[in-house]
Structure formats: C-alpha cells, structure tokens
C-alpha positions as a Markdown table, in Angstrom:
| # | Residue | x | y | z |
|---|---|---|---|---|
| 1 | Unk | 21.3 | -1.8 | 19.5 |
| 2 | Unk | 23.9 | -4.3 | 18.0 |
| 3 | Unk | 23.7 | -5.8 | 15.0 |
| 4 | Unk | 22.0 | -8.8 | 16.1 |
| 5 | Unk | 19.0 | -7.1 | 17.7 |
| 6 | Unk | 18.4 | -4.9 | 15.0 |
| 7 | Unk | 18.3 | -7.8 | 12.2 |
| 8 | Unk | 16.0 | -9.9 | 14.7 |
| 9 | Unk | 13.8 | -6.5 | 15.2 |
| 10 | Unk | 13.5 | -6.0 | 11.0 |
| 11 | Unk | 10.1 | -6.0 | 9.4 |
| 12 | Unk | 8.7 | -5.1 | 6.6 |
| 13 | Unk | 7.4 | -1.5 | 6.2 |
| 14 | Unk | 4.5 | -0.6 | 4.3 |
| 15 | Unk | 3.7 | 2.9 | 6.2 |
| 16 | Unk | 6.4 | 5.9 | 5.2 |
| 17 | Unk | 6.7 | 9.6 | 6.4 |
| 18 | Unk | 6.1 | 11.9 | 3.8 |
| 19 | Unk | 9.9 | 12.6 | 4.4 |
| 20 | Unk | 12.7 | 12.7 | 1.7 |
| 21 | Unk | 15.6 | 10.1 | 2.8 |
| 22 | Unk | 19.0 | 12.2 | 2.2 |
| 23 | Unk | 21.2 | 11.8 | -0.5 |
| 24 | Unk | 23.9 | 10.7 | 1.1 |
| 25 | Unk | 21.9 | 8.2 | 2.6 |
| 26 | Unk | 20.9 | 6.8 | -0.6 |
| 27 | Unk | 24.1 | 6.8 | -2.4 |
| 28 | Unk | 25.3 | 4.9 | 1.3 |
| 29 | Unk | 22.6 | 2.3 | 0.6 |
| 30 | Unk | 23.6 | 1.9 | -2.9 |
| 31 | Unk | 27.2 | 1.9 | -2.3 |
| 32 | Unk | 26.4 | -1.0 | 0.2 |
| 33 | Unk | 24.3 | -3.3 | -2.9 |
| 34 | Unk | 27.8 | -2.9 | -5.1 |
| 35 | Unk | 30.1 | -4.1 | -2.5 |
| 36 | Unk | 27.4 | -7.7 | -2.0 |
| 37 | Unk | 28.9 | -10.8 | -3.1 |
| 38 | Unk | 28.8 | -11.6 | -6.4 |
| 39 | Unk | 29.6 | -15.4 | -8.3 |
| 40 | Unk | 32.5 | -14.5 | -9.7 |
| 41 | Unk | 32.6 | -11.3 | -9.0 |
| 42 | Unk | 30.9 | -10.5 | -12.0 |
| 43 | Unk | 28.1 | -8.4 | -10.9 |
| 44 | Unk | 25.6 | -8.9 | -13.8 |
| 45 | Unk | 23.7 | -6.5 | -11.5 |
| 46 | Unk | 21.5 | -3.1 | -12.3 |
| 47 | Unk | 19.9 | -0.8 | -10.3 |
| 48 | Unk | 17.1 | 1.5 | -10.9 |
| 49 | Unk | 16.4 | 4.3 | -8.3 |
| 50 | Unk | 13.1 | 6.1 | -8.1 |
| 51 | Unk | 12.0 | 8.7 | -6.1 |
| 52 | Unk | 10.3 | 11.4 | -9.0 |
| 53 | Unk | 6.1 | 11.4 | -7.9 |
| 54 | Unk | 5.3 | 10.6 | -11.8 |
| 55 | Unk | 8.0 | 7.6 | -11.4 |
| 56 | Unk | 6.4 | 6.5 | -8.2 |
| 57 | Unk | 3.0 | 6.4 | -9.0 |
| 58 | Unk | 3.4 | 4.4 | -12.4 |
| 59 | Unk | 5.9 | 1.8 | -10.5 |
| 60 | Unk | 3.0 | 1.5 | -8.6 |
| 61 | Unk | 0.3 | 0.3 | -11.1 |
| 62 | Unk | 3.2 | -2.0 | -12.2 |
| 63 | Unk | 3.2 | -3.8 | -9.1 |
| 64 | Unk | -0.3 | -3.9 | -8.9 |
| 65 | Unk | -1.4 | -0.4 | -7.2 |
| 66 | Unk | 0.3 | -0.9 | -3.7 |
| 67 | Unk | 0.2 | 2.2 | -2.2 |
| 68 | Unk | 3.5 | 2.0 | -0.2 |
| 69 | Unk | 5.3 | 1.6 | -3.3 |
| 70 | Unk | 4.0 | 5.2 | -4.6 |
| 71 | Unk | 4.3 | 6.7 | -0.8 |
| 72 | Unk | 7.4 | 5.0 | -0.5 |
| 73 | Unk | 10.5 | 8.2 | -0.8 |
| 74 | Unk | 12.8 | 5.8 | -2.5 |
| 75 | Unk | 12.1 | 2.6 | -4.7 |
| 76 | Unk | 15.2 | 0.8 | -6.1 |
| 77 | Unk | 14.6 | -2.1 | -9.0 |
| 78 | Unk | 16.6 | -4.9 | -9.1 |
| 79 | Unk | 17.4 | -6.0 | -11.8 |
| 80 | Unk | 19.6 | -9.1 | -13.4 |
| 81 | Unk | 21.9 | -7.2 | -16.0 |
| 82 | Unk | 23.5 | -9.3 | -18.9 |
| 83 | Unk | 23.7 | -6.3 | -21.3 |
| 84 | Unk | 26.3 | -4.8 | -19.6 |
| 85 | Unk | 28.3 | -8.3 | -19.4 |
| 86 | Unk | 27.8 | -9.3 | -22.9 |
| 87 | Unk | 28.5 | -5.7 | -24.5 |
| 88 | Unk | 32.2 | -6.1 | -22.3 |
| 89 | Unk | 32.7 | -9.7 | -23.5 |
| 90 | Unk | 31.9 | -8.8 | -27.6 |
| 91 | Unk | 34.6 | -6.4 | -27.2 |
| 92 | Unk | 37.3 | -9.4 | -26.6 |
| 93 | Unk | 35.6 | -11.4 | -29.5 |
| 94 | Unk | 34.4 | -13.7 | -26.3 |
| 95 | Unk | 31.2 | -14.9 | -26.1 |
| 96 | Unk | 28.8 | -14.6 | -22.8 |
| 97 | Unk | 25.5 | -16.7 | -23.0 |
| 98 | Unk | 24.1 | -16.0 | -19.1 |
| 99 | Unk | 20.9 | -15.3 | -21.2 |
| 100 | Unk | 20.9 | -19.3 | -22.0 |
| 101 | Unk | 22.2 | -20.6 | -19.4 |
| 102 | Unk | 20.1 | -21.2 | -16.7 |
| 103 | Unk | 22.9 | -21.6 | -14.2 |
| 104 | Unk | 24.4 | -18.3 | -14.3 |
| 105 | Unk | 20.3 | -16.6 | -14.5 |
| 106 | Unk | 20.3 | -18.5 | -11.1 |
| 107 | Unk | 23.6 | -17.5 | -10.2 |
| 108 | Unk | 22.6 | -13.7 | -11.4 |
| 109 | Unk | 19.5 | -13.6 | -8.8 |
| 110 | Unk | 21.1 | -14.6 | -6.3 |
| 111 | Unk | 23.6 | -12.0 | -6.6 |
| 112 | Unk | 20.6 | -9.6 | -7.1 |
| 113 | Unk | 19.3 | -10.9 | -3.5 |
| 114 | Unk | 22.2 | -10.0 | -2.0 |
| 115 | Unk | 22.6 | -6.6 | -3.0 |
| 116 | Unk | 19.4 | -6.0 | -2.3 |
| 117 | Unk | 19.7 | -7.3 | 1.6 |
| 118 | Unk | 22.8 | -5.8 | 2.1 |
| 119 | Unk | 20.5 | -2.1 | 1.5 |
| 120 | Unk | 17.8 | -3.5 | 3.8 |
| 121 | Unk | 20.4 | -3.9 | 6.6 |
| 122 | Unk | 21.7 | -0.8 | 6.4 |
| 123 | Unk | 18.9 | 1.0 | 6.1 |
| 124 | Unk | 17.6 | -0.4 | 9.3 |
| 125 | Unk | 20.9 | 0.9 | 11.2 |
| 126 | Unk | 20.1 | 4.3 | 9.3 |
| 127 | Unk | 16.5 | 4.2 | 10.9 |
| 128 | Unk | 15.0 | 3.5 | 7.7 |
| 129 | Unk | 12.3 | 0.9 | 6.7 |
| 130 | Unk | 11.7 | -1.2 | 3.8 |
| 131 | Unk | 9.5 | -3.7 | 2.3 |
| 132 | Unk | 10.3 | -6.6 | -1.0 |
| 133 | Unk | 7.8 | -6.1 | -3.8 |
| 134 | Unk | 8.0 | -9.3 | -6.3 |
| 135 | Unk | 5.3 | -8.5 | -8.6 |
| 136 | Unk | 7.1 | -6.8 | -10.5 |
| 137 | Unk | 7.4 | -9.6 | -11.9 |
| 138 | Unk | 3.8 | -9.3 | -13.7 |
| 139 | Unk | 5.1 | -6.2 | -15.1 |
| 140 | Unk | 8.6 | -7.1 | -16.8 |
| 141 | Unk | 7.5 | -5.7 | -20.3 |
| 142 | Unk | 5.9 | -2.9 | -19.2 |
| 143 | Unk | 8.9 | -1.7 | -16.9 |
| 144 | Unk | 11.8 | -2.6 | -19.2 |
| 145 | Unk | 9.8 | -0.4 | -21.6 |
| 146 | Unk | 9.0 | 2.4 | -18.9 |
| 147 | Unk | 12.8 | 2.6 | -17.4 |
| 148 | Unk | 14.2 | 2.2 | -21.1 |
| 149 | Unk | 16.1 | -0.9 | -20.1 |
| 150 | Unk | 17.9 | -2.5 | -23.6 |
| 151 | Unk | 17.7 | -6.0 | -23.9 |
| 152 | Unk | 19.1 | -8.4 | -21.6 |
| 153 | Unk | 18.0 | -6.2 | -18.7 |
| 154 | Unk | 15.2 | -7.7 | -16.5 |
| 155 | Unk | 13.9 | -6.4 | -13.5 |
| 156 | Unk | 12.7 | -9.1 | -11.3 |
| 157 | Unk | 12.7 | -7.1 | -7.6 |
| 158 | Unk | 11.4 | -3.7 | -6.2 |
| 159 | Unk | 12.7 | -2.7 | -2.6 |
| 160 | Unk | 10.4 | 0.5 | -1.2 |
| 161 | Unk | 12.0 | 2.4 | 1.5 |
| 162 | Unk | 11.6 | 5.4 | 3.6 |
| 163 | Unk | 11.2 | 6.4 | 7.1 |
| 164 | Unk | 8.7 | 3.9 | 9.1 |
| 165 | Unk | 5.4 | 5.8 | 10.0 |
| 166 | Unk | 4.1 | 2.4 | 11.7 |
| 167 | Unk | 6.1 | -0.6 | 11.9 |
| 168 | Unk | 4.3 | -4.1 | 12.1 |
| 169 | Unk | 4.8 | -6.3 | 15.1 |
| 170 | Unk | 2.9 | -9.7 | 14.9 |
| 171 | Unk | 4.9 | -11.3 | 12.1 |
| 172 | Unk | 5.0 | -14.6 | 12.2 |
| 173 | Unk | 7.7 | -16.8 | 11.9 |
| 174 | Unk | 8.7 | -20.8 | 11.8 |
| 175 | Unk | 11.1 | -21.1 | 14.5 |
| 176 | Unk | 14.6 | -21.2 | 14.0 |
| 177 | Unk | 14.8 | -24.9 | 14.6 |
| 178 | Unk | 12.2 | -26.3 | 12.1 |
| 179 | Unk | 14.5 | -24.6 | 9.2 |
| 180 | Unk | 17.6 | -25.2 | 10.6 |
| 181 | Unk | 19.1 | -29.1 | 9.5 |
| 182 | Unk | 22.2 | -30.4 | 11.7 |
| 183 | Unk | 24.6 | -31.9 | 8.7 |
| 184 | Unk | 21.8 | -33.8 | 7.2 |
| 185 | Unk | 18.0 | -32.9 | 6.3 |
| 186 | Unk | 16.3 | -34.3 | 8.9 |
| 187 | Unk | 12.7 | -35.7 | 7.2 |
| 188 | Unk | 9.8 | -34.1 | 9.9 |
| 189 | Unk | 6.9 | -36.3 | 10.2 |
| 190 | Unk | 3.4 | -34.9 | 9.2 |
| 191 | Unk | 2.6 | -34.3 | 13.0 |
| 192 | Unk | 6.0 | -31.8 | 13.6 |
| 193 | Unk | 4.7 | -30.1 | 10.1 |
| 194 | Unk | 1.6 | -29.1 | 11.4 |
| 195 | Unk | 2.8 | -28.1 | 14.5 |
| 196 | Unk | 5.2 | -25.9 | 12.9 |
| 197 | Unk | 3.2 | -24.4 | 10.7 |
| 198 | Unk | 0.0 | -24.4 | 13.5 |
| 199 | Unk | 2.5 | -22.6 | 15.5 |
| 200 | Unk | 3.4 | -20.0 | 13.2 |
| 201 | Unk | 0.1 | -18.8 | 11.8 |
| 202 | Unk | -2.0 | -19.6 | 15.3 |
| 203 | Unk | -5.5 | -20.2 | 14.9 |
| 204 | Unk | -7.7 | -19.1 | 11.8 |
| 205 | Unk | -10.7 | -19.4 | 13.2 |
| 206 | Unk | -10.2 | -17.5 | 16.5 |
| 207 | Unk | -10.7 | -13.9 | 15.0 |
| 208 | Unk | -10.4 | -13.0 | 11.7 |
| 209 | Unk | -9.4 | -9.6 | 11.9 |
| 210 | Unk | -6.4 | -10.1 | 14.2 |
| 211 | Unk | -5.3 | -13.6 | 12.0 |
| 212 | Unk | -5.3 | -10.9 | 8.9 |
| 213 | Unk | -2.8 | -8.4 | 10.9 |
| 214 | Unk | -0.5 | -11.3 | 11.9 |
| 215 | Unk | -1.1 | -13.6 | 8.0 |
| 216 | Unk | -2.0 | -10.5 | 5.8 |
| 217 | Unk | -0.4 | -7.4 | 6.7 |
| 218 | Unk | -0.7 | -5.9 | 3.3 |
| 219 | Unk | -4.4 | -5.8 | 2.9 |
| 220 | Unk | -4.9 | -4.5 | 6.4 |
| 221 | Unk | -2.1 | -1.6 | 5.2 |
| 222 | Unk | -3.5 | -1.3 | 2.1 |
| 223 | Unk | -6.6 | -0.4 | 3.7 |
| 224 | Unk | -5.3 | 2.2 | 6.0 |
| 225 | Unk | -3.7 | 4.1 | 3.3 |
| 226 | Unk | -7.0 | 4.9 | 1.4 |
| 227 | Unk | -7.2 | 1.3 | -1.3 |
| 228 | Unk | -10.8 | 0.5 | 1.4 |
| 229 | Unk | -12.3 | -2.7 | 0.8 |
| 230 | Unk | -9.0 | -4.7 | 1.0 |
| 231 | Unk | -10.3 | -6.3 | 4.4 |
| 232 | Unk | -13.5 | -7.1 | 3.6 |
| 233 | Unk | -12.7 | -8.6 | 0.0 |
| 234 | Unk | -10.6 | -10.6 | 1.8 |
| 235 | Unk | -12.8 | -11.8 | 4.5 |
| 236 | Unk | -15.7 | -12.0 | 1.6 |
| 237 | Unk | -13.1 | -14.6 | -0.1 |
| 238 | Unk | -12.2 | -16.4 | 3.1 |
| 239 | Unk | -16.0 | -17.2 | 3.5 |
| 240 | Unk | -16.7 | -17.8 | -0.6 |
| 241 | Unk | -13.8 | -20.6 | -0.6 |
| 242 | Unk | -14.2 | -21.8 | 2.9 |
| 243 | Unk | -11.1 | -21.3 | 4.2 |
| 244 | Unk | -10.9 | -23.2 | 7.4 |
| 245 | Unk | -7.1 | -23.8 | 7.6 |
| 246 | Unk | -3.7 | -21.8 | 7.6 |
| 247 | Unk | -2.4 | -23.3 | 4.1 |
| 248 | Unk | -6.3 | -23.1 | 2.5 |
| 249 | Unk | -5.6 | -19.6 | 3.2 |
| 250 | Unk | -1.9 | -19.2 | 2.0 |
| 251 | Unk | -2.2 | -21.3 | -1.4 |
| 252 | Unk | -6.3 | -20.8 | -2.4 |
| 253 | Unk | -6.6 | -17.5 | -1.5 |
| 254 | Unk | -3.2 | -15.2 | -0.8 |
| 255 | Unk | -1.0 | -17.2 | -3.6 |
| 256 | Unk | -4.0 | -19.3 | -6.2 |
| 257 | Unk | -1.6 | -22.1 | -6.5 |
| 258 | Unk | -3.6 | -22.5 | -10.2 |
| 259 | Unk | -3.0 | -18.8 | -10.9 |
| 260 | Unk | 0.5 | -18.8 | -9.8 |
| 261 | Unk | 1.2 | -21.4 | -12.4 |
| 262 | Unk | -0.3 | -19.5 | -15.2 |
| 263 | Unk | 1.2 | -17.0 | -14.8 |
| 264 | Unk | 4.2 | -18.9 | -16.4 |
| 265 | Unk | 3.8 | -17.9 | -19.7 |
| 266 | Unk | 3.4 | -14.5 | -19.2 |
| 267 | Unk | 6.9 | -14.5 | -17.0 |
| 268 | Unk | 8.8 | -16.6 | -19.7 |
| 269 | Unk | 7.0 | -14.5 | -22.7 |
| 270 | Unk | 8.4 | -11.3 | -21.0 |
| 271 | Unk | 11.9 | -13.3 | -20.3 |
| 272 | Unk | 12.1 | -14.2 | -23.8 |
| 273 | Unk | 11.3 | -10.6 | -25.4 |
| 274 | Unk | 14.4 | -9.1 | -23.4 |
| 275 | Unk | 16.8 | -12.0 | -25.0 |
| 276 | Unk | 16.5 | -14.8 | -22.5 |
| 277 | Unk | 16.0 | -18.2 | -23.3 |
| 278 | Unk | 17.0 | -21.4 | -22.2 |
| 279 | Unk | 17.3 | -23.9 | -24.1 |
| 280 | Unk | 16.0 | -27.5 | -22.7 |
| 281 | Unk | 13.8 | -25.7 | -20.8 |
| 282 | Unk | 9.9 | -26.7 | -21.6 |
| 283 | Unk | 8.1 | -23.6 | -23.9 |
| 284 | Unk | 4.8 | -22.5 | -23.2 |
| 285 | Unk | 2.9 | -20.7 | -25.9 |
| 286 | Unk | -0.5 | -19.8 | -24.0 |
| 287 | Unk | -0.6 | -16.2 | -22.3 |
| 288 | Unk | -0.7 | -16.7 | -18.6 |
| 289 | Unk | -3.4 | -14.7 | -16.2 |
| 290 | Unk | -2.2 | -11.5 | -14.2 |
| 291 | Unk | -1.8 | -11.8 | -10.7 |
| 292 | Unk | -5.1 | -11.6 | -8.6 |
| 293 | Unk | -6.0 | -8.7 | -7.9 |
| 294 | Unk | -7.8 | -10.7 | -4.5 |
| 295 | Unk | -4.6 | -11.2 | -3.4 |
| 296 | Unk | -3.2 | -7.9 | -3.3 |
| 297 | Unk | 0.3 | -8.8 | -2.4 |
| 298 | Unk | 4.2 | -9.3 | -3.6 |
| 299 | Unk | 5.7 | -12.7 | -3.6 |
C-alpha cells in the first residue's frame, strides 16, 4: 500500500486488541512527533505517554468515560509546553511571554497538531490504529494535577492507539472539492452548501440506526464495549429535540452550540491557573457547564 492509499484508508479507531504495542514501536512513534515542524523550531511541545491500567482508566473519566481511551494500549497527551521554554529563556536573563501572547499559544497548537499527525501516520504504516480525543479539554485542571505537570504546561489533546480490533468504514466526508479554494475563496451559494453537506451526512430520516454508524460512530462503539444505552439515549434525544436535519443533529444534539460556549469559562479558568493569560482578550468570571454527557464524544 503506498503512502497515498494508506492516508485515504485512515480512520479513527475506537476498538483495540487487548495487545501491548512494542516498545520500539512506541519510542518510533514518538521519535516521529519530535522531528514535526515546529514555528521556529522551538518546539514548546510535551508529551505524556500512558499505557499503566491505573493511568488508563483515570485518563478515561478525564475525557469523559470513553471506553477506548482506557482499552486503548497507548494514550499520548499533547500538550503545549511553555515551562520548558521560559525556564531556558530566564537562564539568559531573556524574557518569553508565549503564556500572553496569543500568537505564539496559536502558533504552539499548531505545532502540537503536527506532532501528533505525524504519530497517526506512522502508526497506520505500523498497522496500528488511533483515534483524537479533545475533551480533555474539560479536564485541564484535573490532568495537570494528575500527570504533575508545573505551570505553563497544558494538555489540550489525547491520541489513543493500539492494534484495530474493528475499523469503521462509512465515514463521511465533504468532498475534496467543496474545501479545496483555487487562489481565491470561492463564496458557495446556499443551494451548493446544502448539497454538500446533504451529500456528506445522506439522509436523516432514512434509518436511524445506520445514519448513527455513518454521523455517530462513538455512541454506537461506546455501546459495543459495555457503556449500553449510548444508542438509545441518543435516539431518545433525537426524538425529544426533533431533530429532522443533519446540522439540528450536529449543533443541538452532538456539539449544544449553547453548551459549547459555556464551557468558556471553565477552559479559560483552567488556562489561567496554569499561567496563561492574554491580555486584550475578553474575561469571563462565571464557571462554564461540563461537556454533555448526551453527547458522549471528543471535539
């Protein structure tokens, strides 16, 4: 398979053999994250790797009890690390401020996303699977406490991998030419939106059960591996809010749009109790709501 085929085959694994990946596998994966790109070259990057059961199972109450994350042989943290940078520039009697700056945070998790991309890759050629988990996000205090992170550590991404037990095939995606712009954006009318979006999801109210495989993998997986009742809250919600349409689904049920917002405060409270802080940058003093436990699923 070259490389092509086996990046167009990817998908996101929530179903692992109860199999340990090697060592040298792992320290191949992680050798791979450290050579990513990097702005600068400055690699204000961390990397925690789990794969102890205790370590597993509380990483996976952090992220809201998805089972794949516990089940999953190796779980590696992302996280943006300005600690590291600062402690080297106070040395020199030179100041680094990438906790204020919003432009190198930016910068910082971009360089995070790399690293992290660059592992799913090459686990795929390795035979391995892997899934994103963003809501770790929810859980910044609690893990920077757990891992014993210092401050200006924050983890902001989980990547779960292991050998694929059962690898999803109906994942839908926009097609390459509604993303793709030809040297300028080109503005799509309503009508080529729709289509695009109509084309991705397919019809919602053809059969719910097979729309949930294709839309919402994880509560169907979730399911599987012994958290029942995933499905059928879902469909219970689909009927209690009426959803009738693909984006009703995605922003009133899967992502609460109101929710998502709220959960502002809590993110930036977190931000700000590990030393970032950016000034010009609106405060908000209320706590925000944890992520629904309806929806189940990372960002």
């Amino acid at each position: 398979m070259d490389l092509f085929e086996l990046m167009m085959k990817r998908r996101s694994v929530r179903n692992f053999e109860d199999r340990p990946v090697p060592s040298d596998v792992v320290d191949r994966l992680l050798d791979v994250a450290n050579n990513a790109p990097s702005g600068g070259n400055i690699q204000p990057l961390s990397i925690v790797v789990v794969q102890e059961p205790e370590a597993r199972v509380e990483l996976a109450e952090m992220v809201g009890g998805q089972p794949w994350v516990k089940n999953a042989p190796v779980s590696m943290v992302f996280c943006i690390d300005f600690y590291r940078v600062k402690k080297w520039a106070s040395m020199f009697d030179v100041e680094f401020l990438g906790e204020r700056a919003l432009s190198l945070f930016l910068i910082a998790y971009a360089d995070l996303m790399c690293a992290a991309q660059n592992v799913v890759v090459l686990a795929e050629s390795e035979g391995l699977g892997s899934v994103y988990v963003g809501t770790i996000q929810s859980s910044v205090s609690h893990a920077r406490e757990f891992f014993g992170m210092p401050d200006y550590v924050l983890p902001l991404m989980v990547l779960s991998l292991g050998y694929p037990k059962s690898v999803p095939k109906t994942i839908p995606k926009l097609a390459t030419d509604v993303v793709v712009h030809r040297e300028r954006y080109r503005v799509p009318s309503d009508d080529e939106i729709s289509a695009a979006f109509e084309s991705k999801y397919g019809d919602i109210t053809d059969d719910v059960d097979a729309y949930l495989k294709r839309a919402y993998i994880e509560v169907v997986e979730a399911d599987r591996q012994g958290d029942r009742g995933r499905v059928e809250n879902a469909k219970e919600r689909m009927n209690k809010l009426d959803i009738k349409s693909n984006a009703e689904f995605l922003f009133n049920l899967r992502y609460p749009q109101r929710l998502m917002v709220g959960m502002n405060s809590r993110l930036i409270a977190s931000m700000r109790k590990a030393g970032f802080d950016f000034p010009g940058v609106g405060r908000v003093s209320a706590p925000g709501a944890p992520p629904s436990e309806a929806s189940g699923t990372s960002p």
